[in-house]
N, C-alpha and C positions, 0 to 999 in steps of 0.2 A: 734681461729681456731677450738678449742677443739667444742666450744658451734656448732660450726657451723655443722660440724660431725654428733653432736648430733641432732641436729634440722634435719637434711638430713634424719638422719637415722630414725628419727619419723616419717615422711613424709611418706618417702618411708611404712614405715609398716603400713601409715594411706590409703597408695592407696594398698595395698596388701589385707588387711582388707577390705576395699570396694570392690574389686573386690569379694573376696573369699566368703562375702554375708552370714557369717554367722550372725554376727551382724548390727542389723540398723545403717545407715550411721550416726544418731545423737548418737550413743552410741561408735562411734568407736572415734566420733570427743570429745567426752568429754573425754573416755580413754587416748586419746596422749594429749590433757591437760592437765589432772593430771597429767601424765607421765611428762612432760616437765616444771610443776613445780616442783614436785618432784626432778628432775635432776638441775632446778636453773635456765634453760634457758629461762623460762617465768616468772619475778617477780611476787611477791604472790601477790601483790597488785594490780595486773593486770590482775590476772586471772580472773576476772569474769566480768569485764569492759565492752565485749561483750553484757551482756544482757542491759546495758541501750544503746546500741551505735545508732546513728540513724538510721543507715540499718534497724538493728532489728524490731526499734519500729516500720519502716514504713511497712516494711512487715507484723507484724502481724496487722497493724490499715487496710490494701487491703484486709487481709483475712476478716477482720470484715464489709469491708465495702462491700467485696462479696456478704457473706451470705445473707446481708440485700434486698441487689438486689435483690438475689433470693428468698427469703419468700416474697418479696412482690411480687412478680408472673409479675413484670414488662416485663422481659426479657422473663421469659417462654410464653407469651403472643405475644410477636412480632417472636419468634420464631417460634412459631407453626402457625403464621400469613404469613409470610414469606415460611415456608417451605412447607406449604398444597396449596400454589399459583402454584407450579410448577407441572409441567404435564412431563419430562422428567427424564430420571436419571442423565444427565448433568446438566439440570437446579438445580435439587436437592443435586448433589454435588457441584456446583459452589454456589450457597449461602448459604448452610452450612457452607463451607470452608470459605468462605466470613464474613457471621457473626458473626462466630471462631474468627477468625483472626482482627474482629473490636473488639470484645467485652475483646477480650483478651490485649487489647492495654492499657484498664484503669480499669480491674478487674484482680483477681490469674486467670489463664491460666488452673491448672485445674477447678476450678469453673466455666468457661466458658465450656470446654469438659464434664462437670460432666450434665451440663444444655442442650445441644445440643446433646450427645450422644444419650441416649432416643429417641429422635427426629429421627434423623438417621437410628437407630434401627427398625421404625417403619416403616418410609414412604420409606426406600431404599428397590429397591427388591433383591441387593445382596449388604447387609452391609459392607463384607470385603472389597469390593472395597470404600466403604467410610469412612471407619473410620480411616483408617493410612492418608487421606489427614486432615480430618478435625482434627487430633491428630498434626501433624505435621504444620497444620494453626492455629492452634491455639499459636502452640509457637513461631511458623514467629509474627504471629498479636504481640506476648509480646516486640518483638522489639519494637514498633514504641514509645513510650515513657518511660521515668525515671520509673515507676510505674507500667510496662506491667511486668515485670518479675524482679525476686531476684537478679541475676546478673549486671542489670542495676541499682538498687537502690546500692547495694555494689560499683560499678565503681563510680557512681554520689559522695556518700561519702568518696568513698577514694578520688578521683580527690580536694574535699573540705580540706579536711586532706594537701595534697600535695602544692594546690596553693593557698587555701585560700578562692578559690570559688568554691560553685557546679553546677554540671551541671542544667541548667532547663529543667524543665517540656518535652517540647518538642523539644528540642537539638538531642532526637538522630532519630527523626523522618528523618530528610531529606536521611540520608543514611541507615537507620533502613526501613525505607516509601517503596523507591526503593526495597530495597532488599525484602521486605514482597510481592510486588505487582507480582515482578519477580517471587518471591518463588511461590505463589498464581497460578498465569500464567502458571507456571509448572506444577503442581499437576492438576490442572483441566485439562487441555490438553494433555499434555503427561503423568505424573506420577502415574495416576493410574493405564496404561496399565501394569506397571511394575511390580505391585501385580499378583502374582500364583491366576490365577482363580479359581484355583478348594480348594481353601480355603473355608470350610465352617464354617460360623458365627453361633454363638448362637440366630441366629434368628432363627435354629432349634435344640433349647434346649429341648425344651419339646420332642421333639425323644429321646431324654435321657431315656427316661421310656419304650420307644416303643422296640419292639422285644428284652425283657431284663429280663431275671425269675428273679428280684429282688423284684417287685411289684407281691403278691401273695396273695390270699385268703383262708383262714384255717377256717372250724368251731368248735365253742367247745360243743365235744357229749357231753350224758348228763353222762356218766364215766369219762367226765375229771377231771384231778385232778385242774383244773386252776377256776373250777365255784367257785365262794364265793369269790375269788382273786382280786383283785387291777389289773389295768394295771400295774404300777409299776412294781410291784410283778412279775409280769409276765415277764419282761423286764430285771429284775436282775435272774430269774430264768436259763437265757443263755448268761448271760453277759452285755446285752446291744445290744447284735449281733440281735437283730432284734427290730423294731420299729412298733407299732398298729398305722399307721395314720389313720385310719377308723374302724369306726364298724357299723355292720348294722344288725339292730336290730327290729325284728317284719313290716319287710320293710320299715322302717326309717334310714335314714343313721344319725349316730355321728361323728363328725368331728371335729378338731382342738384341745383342750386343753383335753386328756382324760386319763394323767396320773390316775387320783383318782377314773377313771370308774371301777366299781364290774361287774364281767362279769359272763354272764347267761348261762344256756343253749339255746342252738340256734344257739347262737352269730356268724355271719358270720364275722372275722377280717382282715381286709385288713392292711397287714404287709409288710412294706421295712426290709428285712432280707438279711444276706448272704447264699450264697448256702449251706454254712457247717455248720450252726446253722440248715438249716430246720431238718433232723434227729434227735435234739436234741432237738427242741420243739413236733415232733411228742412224744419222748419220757418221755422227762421229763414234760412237761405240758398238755402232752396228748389234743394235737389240730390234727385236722384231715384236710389234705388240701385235698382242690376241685381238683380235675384232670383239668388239661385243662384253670387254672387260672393264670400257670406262664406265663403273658403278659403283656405289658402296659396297666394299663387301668386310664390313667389318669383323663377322665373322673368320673370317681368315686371318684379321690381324691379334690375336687370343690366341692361347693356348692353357695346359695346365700353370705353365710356367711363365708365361710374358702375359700382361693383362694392359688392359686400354683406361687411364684413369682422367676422372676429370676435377681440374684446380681448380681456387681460386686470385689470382695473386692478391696478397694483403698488402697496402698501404709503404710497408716498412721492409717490403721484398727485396732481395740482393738483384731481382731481373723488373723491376720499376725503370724504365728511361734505359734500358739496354735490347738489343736482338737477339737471337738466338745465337748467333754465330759472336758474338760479344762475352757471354756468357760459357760458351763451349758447353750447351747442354749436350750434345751427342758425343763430342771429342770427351769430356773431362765426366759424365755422368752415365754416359750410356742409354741417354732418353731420346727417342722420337720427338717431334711436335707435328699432331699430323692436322689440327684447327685449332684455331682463334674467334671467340665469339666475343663482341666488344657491343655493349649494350643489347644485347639478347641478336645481334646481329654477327653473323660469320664476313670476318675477313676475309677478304679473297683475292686480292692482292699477295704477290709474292713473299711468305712466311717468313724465311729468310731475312730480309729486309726490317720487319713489322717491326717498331719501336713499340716493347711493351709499356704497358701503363698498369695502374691497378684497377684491381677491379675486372681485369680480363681473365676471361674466363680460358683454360689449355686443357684441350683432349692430347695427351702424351702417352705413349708407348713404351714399354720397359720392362723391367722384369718383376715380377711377383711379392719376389724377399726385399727389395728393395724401393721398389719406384714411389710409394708413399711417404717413407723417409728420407729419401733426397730431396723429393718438392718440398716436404716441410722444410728442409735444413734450408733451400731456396728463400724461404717465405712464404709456402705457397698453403692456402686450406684445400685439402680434399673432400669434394660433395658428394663423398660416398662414407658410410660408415667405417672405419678403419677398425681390423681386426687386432684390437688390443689383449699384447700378452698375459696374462692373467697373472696379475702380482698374488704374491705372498699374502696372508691374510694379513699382517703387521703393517706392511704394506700401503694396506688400501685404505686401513682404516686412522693410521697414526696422524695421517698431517692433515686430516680435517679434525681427533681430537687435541691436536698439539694447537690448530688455530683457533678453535672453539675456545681455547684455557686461555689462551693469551686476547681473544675480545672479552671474557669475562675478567680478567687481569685490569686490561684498559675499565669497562665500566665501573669496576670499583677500585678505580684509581687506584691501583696496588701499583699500574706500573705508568710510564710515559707511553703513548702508543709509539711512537719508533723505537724503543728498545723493546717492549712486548714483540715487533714485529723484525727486530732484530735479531731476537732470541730463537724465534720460531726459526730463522732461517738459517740460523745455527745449528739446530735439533736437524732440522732437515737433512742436513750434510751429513750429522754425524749417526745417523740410523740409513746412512743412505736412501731416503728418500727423494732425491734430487743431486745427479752429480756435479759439480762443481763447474764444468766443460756447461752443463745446461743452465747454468746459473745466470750465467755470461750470455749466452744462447736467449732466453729468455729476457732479459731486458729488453726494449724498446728504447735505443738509444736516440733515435731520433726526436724521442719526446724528450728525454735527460735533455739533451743540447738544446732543444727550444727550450725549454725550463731556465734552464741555466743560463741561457743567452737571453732572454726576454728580465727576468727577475732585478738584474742591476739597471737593465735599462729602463725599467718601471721604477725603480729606486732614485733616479735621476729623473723622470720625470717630475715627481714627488719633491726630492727636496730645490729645483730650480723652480720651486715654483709653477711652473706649467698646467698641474691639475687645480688648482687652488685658483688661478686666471681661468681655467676651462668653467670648472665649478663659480666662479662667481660670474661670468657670462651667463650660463643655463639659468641662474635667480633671478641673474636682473630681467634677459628675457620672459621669464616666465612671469614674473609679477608675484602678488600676493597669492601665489596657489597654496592650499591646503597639502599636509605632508603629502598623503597617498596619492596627488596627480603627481608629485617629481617623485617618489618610487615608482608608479607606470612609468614615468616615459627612462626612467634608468634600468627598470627591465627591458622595457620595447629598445631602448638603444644595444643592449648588450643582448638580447636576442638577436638583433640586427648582425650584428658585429659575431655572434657564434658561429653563424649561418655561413661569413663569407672566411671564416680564418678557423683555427684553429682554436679548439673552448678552453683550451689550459690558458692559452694568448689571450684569449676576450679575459678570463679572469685576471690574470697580471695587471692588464691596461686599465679595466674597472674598477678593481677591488680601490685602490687609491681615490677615485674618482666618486665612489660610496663613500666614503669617510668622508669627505670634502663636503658631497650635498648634505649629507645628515647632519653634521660639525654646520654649516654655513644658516639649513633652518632651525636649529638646537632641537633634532630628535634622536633618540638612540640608534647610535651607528650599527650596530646587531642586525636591527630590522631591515637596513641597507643591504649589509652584506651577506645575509640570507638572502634577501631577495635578489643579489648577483651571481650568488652563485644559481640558484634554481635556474634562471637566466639563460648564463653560461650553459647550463647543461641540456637545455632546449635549443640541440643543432639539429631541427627536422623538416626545414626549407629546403631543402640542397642537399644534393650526394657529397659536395666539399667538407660538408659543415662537420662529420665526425668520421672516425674511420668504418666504423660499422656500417652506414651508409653506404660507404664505395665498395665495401664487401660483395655488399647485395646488389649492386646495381646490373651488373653482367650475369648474375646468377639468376635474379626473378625477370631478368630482361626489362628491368624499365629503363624509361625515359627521364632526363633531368627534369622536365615539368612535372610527373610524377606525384615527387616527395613531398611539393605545397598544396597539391591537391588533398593529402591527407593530414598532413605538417601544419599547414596555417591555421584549418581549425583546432588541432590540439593546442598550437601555441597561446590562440586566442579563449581557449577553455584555463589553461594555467593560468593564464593571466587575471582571468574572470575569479579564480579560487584561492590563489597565492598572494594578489592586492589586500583583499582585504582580511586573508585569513594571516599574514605576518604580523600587521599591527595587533591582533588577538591573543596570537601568541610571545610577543616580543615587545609588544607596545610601542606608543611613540615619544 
């Protein structure tokens, strides 16, 4: 009873912790594992069993077989085929949504969003209204198979642990199919009226700079003290509190990388500063600014060769809980950062300083050949279409039919699906389709370590007993109910529970807890765990609940009340279709 306490009371600090969002959800799940070996409740020998476990591996072999997808410009290519067909805004959101929602069925979910966002960005003429559908189809489409989302690979592997066999491939299609088509059906017809119209998207980011004395123009007379100086130089003279993205010089403009530029007289400097540094660069560097220049003048900050781009940072970014100056985006990468827009709202507040988060949106500065693939290597999505090099025709076409052969592999059980997807990611390498450096690159480690940290400590909930004391609490409370009211409320709880943590976490902690009630009223546990996982994969309460959510949240500029405005009734539509259509399909 003692261990059990214990384990309760880890739990509990481990959903306290995620909510409270100080620390990334894979740092809090590795803390209460060390905690709970430490304390004896999780043998030592087991603590780390998670990372070889099948979930794990097949989750990270989907993110590798993503990426592949996407450098070969296969997908980006049918998308942007696809969405430039259409001539309406319905049309436009109905097969985004659409393509979301397929392509997310046998790739990561957000790798799908991360691929079609852009798209969205471009050809919608009011983005907010499509990007919470196509966020939220995207993670309907993860239902429809074993491999569409975390959640479903966890239930598939626990159910194999339980009875000896795992789910296949496409077991959770029939009532996963339904539910995605309905969800789909919703969001295109009814649910995007439900979005606040007057949200405005970052599809006017660049007004970021407009009507803003941030961007300003100063010259250096020929008494300044700054001639003979380094940019640098000039930069550490007030902190850092102001940035030279330009100079124009003998009416030539210099642009992008100009730390190590010696400045003249003349020099006209076009500087992202704060209001309370200008005084102190008139002073101490003796710059003279032009009257009449505190404007946007974005224009000037472009050329053929330095261009103005706007991110997104994703969830799992190396600049998540860091500053500018923490990261050495100007020192080590040669980027500007000249705004911040944080819930469709510009920071204004000294840049410098800003602890990023995800979800924040960065207008960055930098040079042409490069500035898109340094923010990716960041973490970052770009909300502009990215000019992809044009592969080989070998190329484009091998790793969606090398993936194609190995899900027909898996359905006719020729092979195990993580060796089918093992295999594939071997093919991959060796046609170089995906180089080894992005193999690594493309993981999402921070899901790995939640995985693998959460996995024995659900294993230990499990054999002290603790689910089985949970599970027989929730019967007795409940009395003589009928199967399908304790599968409602063990969906409505692990909806609960997706909403405020992490969905791969809500399934670890449930999956056990399905066995329990179904074993406790004697019905087939199948129809439980199907029903947790659909569950688990309805995070559309909250920008926390999945990462696609936080994607969007700074990009179509909403608000955290938002996503239950559209969220609740989808949830409560699944619920309406997946109650009673599981026992139909699975029985009780």
């Amino acid at each position: 009873m003692f261990d059990q306490i214990l384990l309760g009371v880890l739990l509990t600090a481990a959903i306290v912790l995620f909510l409270w969002g100080r620390w990334r959800h894979d740092i809090v799940a590795f803390m209460v594992l060390v905690a709970a070996v430490l304390c004896g409740v999780v043998p030592v020998d087991k603590a780390f069993m998670g990372f070889g476990h099948p979930a794990v591996i097949m989750v990270a072999l989907i993110l590798v077989i993503s990426k592949a997808l996407e450098v070969s410009g296969l997908i980006d290519r049918i998308a942007k085929r696809i969405a430039y067909i259409t001539r309406t805004p319905f049309a436009n959101l109905a097969l985004l949504t659409c393509l979301g929602a397929v392509l997310s069925g046998f790739m990561n979910n957000v790798g799908a969003l991360a691929l079609l966002m852009p798209l969205a960005m471009q050809t919608s003429r009011q983005p907010a209204l499509v990007l919470m559908p196509l966020s939220f189809g995207t993670i309907l489409g993860g239902m429809l198979t074993e491999i569409g989302t975390p959640p479903n690979i966890i239930i598939a592997a626990y159910r194999e642990q339980v009875t000896g066999e795992e789910f296949h491939l496409f077991d959770f299609a029939p009532v996963g199919g339904v539910v995605t088509v309905a969800g789909i059906l919703f969001l295109v017809l009814i649910g995007w009226r439900l979005i606040p119209s007057n949200r405005q998207s970052t599809k006017r980011v660049a007004n970021l700079l407009k009507g803003v004395g941030y961007i300003t123009e100063a010259s250096v007379p020929a008494e300044s003290s700054s001639i003979g100086k380094s940019v640098r130089q000039l930069e550490r003279s007030v902190d850092n509190e102001a940035l030279v993205v330009g100079i124009v010089r003998k009416g030539n403009r210099l642009l992008g990388a100009l730390r190590r530029e010696i400045l003249s007289e003349g020099d006209i400097l076009i500087l992202r500063t704060e209001e309370n540094a200008l005084h102190r660069l008139e002073e101490t560097a003796g710059l003279s600014f032009i009257i009449g220049s505190h404007t946007a003048m974005e224009n000037v900050l472009y050329s053929d060769d330095v261009i103005l781009q706007e991110v997104v940072i994703k969830p799992n970014s190396r600049l998540v809980n860091q500053t500018v100056k923490d990261i050495g985006l100007r020192r080590r990468f040669d980027l500007n950062l000249l705004a911040i827009s944080r819930h469709g709202e510009r920071i204004n507040e000294r840049i410098g300083k800003v602890v990023l988060a995800a979800g924040d949106v960065l207008l960055v500065q930098g040079a042409k050949a490069n500035v898109t693939d340094r923010m990716v290597s960041l973490g970052c999505l770009p909300l502009a279409q990215r000019g992809l090099k044009t592969p080989r025709k070998k190329q484009t076409f091998l790793p969606g039919i090398l993936f194609a052969g190995a899900i027909l592999a898996v359905a006719f059980d020729l092979l195990p699906i993580q060796i089918a997807l093992a295999a594939v990611v071997v093919l991959l390498v060796l046609i170089n389709a995906i180089k080894p450096r992005q193999i690594y690159e493309s993981v999402d480690w921070s899901v790995i370590v939640l995985l693998a940290a959460l996995i024995p400590f659900g294993q230990a909930l499990e054999t002290s007993g603790a689910i089985d004391t949970l599970s027989n609490g929730l019967l007795a409370s409940a009395g003589e109910q009928p199967p399908w009211v304790m599968l409602l409320l063990l969906m409505t709880v692990t909806m609960g529970l997706t909403n405020l943590i992490n969905n791969a976490a809500a399934a670890v902690v449930m999956a056990p807890l399905a066995v329990a009630l179904a074993t406790g009223i004697g019905v087939n546990v199948d129809t439980f765990l199907m029903g947790t996982a659909i569950a688990a994969s309805s995070a559309f309460l909250t920008p926390i609940g999945h990462q696609n959510n936080v994607l969007i949240m700074s990009a179509g500029g909403y608000h955290f009340g938002d996503y239950w405005k559209l969220g609740l009734p989808l949830q409560i539509m699944i619920l309406a279709i997946s109650v009673p259509l599981l026992p139909m399909v699975w029985g009780f």
